[in-house]
N, C-alpha and C positions, 0 to 999 in steps of 0.2 A: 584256465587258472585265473585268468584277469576276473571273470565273472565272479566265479569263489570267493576270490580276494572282495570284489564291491559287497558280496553279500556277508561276509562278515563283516566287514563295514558299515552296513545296514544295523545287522546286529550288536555288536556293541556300540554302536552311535555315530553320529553325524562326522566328530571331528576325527576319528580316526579313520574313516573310508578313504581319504586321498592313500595313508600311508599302506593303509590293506589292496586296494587296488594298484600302487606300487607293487610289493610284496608278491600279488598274485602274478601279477604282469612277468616280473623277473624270473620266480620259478617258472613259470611254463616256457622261457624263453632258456632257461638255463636245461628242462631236462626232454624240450623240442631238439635243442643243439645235441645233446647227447644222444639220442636218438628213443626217447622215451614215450613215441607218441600210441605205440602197441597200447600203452601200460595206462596213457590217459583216457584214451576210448573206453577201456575197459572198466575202466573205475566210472567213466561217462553212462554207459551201457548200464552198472550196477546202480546209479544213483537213480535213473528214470526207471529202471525196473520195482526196484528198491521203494521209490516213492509212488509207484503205483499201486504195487498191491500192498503197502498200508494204508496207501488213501482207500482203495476197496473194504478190506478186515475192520481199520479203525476208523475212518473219516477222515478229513480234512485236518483235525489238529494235528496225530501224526504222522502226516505226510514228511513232516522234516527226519523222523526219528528212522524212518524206512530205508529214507534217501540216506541217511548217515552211514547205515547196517552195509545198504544195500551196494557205497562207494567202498566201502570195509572190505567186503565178500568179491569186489568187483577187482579191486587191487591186488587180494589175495590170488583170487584165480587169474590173474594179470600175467603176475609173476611166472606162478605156477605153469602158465602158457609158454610165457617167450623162454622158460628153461629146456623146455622140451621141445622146441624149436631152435634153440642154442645147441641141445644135443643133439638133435637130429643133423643137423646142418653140417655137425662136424662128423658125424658118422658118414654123412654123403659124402665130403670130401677127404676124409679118409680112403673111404672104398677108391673115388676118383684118383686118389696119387696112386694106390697099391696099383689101380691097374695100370695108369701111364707106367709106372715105373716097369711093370712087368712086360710089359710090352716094347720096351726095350734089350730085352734077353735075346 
């Protein structure tokens, strides 16, 4: 997130990079703490994929526009992930108490 944060900083200018690199630094420290780091690989994953095969298709210019799709698509199916690993997780320990608990009869 810190990196994010410098590169829009890049992006819109000089004087705003310190407050961008803030910014980026805090979120990833905020949604590390929460336990969000599934979700940032994943958007990690979609942004080099992403800027890959635009730079292949279109070139170099947009490379940036790939990566943007590419962190979009990489969030979505993030989410999409750690739900169904939130579900599943609770269907295992479901089965696990039905059966302690029956196992006391």
């Amino acid at each position: 997130m810190g990196t994010v944060g410098a590169l829009i900083g890049l992006t819109l200018g000089g004087e705003l990079m310190p407050v961008a690199i803030v910014v980026g630094i805090v979120l990833g420290i905020v949604i590390g703490f929460l336990g969000g780091r599934r979700f940032l690989i994943s958007i990690m994953i979609g942004t080099v994929l992403g800027g890959a095969l635009a730079w292949m298709l279109a070139g170099v210019d947009r490379i940036w526009v790939g990566a943007g799709a590419g962190a979009a698509m990489g969030g979505f199916l993030g989410v999409q992930i750690s739900m169904l690993l939130d579900v599943r997780a609770a269907k295992k320990a479901a089965s696990e108490q039905g059966e302690a608990s029956s196992s006391y009869r």
